[in-house]
C-alpha positions in Angstrom: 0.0 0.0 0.0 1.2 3.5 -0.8 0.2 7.1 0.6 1.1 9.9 -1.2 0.1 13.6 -0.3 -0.3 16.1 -3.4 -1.1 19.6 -3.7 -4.6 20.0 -5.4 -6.5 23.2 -6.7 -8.4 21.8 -9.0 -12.2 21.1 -7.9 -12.8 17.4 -9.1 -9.9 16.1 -7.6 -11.2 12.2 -7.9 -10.8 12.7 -3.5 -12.8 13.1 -0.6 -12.4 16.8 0.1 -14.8 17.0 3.0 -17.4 19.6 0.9 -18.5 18.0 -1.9 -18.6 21.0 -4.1 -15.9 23.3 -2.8 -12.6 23.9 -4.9 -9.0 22.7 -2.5 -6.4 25.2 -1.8 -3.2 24.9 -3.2 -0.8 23.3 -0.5 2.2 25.6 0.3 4.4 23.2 1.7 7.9 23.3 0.3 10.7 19.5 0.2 12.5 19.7 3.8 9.8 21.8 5.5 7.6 18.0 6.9 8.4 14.7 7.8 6.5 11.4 8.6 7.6 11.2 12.2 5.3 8.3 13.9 2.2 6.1 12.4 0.6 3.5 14.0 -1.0 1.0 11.6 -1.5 -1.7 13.7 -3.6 -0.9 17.4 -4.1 -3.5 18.9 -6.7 -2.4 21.9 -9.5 -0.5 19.8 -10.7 -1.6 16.4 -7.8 -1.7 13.9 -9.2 0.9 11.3 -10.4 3.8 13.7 -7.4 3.1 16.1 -4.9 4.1 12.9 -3.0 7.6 13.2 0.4 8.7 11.6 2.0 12.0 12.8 3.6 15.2 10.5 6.4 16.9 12.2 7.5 20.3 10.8 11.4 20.6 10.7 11.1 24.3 9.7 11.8 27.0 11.8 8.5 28.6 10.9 4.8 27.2 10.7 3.6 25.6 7.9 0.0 25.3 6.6 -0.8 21.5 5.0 -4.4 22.6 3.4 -4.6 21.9 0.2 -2.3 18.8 0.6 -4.0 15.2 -0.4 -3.5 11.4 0.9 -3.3 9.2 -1.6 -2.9 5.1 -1.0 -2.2 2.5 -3.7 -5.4 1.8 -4.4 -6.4 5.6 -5.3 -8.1 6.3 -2.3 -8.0 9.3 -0.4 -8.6 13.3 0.5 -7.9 16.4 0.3 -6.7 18.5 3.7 -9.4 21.1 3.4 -9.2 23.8 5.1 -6.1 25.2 7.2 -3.9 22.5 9.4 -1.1 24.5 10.8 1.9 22.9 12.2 4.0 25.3 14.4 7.8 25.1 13.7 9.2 22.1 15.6 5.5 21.0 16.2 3.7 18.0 14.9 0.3 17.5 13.8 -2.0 13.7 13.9 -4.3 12.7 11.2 -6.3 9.4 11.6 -9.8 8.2 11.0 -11.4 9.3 14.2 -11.4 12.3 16.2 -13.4 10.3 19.0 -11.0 9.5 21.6 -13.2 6.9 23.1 -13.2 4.8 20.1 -9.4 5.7 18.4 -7.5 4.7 21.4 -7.3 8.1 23.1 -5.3 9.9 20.8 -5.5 13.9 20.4 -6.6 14.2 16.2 -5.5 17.0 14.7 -7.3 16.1 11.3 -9.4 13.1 11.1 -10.2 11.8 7.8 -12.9 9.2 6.0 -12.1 5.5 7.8 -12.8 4.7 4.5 -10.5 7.2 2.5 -6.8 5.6 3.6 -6.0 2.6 5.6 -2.9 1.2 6.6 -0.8 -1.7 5.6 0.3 -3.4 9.2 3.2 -5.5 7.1 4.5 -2.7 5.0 3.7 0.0 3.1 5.0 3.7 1.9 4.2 7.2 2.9 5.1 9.6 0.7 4.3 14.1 1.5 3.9 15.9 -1.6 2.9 19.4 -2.5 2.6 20.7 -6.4 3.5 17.5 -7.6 6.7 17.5 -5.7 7.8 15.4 -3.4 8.4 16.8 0.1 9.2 13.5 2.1 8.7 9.5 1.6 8.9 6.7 4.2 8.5 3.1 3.6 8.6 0.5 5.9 8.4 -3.2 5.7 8.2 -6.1 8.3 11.4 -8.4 6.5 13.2 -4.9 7.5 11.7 -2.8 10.2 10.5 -4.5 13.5 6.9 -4.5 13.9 4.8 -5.4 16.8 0.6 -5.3 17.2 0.4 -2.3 19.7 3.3 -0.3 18.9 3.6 2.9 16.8 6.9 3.4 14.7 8.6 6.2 15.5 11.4 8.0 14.3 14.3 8.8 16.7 14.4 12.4 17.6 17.2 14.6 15.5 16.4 13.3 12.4 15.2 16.3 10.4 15.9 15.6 7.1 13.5 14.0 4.0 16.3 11.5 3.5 17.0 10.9 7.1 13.7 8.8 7.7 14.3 6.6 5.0 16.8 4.1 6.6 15.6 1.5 8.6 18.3 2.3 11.8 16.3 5.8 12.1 13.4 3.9 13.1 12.1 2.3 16.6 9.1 1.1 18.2 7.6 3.2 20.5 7.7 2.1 24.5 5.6 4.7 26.2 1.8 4.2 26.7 -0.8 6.8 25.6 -4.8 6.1 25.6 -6.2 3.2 26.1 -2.7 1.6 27.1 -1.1 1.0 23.5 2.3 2.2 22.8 3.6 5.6 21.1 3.3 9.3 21.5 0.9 10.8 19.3 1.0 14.8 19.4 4.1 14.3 21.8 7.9 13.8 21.4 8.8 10.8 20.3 11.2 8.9 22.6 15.1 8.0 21.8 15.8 5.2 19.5 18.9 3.1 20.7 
């Protein structure tokens, strides 16, 4: 399975754009300014598909604004980021499925998108943030590579800021702290040290 995000202004974009009849913004977004920093495919105390969130980290020294941005899977599914999602410099934002905390696990959502729109590959898949057509960051992982565990977000070990930073398997960990409902990661927090 692969995600891609892609700057759309054009009003029949083929995505869910949250208002059926409304035109997206253009994403402003610029390669080096986001990364992938933690996604959690695979919950394993709350349903599966509402319990899915990854997490955006801005490495820029000033906020960013991801409207206008679309995530894309491999099968052709996804949305459009309508509307304004700013992510302060150093900060992060989550997207998942559900905003409900009762039923996603008790994560914080930033942006929460169709259950039906995106879902995540618990063996492998790719991530890739794109604005204009251009590629801003990609992470792929994959369970002959990575270490994967029911439970446990990946996240990526702090100090990696970097597109190309993300994309080797070492920069990787599984997350040890417990948020929610007791799995493991830190959704809208800082992720902890990978050794």
């Amino acid at each position: 399975m692969t995600l891609l995000l892609l700057a759309c202004a054009q009003t029949d974009s083929g995505f869910d754009t949250g208002t059926a009849d409304t035109a997206s913004p253009a994403a402003t977004v610029i390669p080096g300014e986001v990364l992938v920093n933690e996604v959690m495919f695979d919950p394993s105390l709350v349903d599966g598909d509402f319990g899915e969130w990854l997490e955006i980290l801005n490495v820029s020294d000033a906020e960013v604004d991801l409207a206008g941005v679309i995530l894309h899977d491999d099968d052709n599914a996804g949305f459009v980021i309508a509307g304004s999602l700013p992510v302060p410099a150093g900060g992060v934002v989550v997207l998942g499925p559900s905003a409900d905390s009762t039923a996603n696990g008790g994560v914080q959502i930033d942006y929460a998108y169709s259950i039906d729109a995106v879902k995540l590959g618990n063996q492998g898949d790719t991530l890739t943030l794109s604005a204009g057509g251009v590629a801003l960051d990609t992470f792929t992982w994959d369970a002959t590579v990575f270490t994967v565990a029911e439970g446990s977000a990946l996240q990526l070990s702090p100090g990696v800021d970097a597109p190309d930073g993300n994309d080797s398997p070492d920069a990787w960990c599984l997350a040890t702290a417990a948020y929610g409902s007791g799995d493991l990661g830190s959704p809208g927090g800082a992720n902890g040290a990978c050794e």
